[in-house]
Backbone as CSV, one residue per row, in Angstrom:
resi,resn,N_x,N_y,N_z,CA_x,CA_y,CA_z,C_x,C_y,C_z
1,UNK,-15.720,8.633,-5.801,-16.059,7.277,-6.167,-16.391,6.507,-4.894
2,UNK,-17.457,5.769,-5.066,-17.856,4.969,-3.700,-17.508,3.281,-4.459
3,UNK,-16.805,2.391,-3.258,-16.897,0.845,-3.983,-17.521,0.394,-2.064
4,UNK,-18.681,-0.065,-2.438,-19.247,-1.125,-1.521,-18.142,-2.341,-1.382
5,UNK,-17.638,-3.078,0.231,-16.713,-3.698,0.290,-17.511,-4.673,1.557
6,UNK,-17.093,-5.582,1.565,-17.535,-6.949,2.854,-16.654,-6.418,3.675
7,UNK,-16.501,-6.870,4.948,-15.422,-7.518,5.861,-14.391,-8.327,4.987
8,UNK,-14.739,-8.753,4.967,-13.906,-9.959,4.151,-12.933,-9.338,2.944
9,UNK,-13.749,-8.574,2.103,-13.149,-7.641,1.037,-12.166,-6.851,1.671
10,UNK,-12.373,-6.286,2.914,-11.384,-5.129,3.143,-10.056,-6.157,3.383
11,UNK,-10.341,-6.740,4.217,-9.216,-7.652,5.077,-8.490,-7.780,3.710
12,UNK,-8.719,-8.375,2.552,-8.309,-9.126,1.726,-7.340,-8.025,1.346
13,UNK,-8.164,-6.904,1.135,-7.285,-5.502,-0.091,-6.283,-5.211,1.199
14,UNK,-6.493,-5.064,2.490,-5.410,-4.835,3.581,-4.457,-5.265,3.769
15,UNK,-4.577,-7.322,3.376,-3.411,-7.948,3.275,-2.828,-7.634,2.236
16,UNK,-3.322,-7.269,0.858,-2.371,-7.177,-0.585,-1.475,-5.919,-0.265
17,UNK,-2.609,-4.694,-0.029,-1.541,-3.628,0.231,-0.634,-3.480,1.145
18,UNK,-0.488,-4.272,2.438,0.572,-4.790,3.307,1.886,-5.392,2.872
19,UNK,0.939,-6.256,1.979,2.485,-7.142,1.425,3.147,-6.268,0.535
20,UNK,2.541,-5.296,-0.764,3.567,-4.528,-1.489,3.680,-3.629,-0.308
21,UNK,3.724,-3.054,0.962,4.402,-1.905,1.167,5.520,-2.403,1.668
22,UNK,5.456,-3.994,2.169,6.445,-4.937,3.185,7.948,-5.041,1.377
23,UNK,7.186,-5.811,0.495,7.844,-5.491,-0.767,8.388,-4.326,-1.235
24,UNK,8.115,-3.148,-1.295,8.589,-2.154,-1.719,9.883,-1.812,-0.898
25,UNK,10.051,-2.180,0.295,11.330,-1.571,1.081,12.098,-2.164,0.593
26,UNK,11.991,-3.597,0.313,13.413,-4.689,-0.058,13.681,-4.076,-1.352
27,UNK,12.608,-3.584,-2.531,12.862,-3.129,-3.756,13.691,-1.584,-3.774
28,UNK,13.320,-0.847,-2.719,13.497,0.635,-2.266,15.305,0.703,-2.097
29,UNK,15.590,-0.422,-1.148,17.038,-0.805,-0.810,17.739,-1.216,-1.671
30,UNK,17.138,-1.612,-2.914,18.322,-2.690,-4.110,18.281,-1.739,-5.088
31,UNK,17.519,-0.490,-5.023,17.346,0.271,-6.160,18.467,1.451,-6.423
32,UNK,19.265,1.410,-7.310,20.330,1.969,-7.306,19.806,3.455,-8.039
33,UNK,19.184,3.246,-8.800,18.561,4.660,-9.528,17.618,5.388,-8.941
34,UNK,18.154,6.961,-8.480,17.443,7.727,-7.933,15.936,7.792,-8.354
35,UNK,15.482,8.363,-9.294,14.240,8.891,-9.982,13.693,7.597,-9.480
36,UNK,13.727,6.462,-9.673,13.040,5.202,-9.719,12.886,5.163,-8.172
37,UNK,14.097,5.005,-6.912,13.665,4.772,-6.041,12.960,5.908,-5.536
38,UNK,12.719,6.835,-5.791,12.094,8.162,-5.365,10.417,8.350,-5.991
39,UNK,10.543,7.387,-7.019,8.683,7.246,-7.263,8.569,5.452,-6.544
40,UNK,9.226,4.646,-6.139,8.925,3.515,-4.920,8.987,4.291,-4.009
41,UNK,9.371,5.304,-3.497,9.227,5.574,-1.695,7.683,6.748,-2.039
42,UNK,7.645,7.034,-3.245,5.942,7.737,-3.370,5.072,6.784,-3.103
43,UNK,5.234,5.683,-3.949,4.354,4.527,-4.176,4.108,4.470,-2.713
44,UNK,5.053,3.498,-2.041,5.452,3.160,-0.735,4.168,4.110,0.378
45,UNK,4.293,5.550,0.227,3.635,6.417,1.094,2.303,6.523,0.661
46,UNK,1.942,6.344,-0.658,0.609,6.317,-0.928,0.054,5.143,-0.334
47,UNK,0.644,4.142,-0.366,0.048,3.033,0.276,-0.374,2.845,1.406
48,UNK,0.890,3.542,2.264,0.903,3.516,3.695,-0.399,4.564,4.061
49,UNK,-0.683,5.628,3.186,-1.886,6.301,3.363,-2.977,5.330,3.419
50,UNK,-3.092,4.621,2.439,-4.499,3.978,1.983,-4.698,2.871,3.163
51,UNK,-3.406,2.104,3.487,-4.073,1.051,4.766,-4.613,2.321,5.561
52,UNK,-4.572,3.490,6.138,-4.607,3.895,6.928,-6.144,4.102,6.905
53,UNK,-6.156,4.356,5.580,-7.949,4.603,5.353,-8.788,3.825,5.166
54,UNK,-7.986,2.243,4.875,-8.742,1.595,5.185,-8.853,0.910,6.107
55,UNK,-8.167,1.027,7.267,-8.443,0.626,8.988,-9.580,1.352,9.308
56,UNK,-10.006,2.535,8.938,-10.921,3.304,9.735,-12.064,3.017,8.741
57,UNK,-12.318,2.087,7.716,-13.439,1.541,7.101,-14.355,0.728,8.127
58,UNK,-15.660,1.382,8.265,-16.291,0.541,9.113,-17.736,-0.387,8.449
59,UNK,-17.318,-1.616,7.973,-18.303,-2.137,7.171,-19.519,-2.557,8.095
């Protein structure tokens, strides 16, 4: 899948996915149920993948 993105667009999706990965730790820490915190620390790493891919977006 290709999505055409601005400058502006990336920055924007960079800050959202920043803030849930900054969110997910405080949720990761209060989460008393295994299975649950164990698909937040997936979530968590998929994310941390995706800023990664999208730093090296060169619009």
């Amino acid at each position: 899948m290709v999505i055409e993105l601005n400058q502006e667009e990336v920055d924007l999706l960079k800050a959202m996915v920043e803030a849930r990965v900054r969110g997910l730790g405080h949720e990761i820490h209060h989460t008393h149920a295994r299975d649950f915190r164990d698909s937040l620390e997936r979530m968590r790493e998929d994310l941390i993948q995706l800023l990664e891919r999208l730093s090296q977006v060169a619009v």
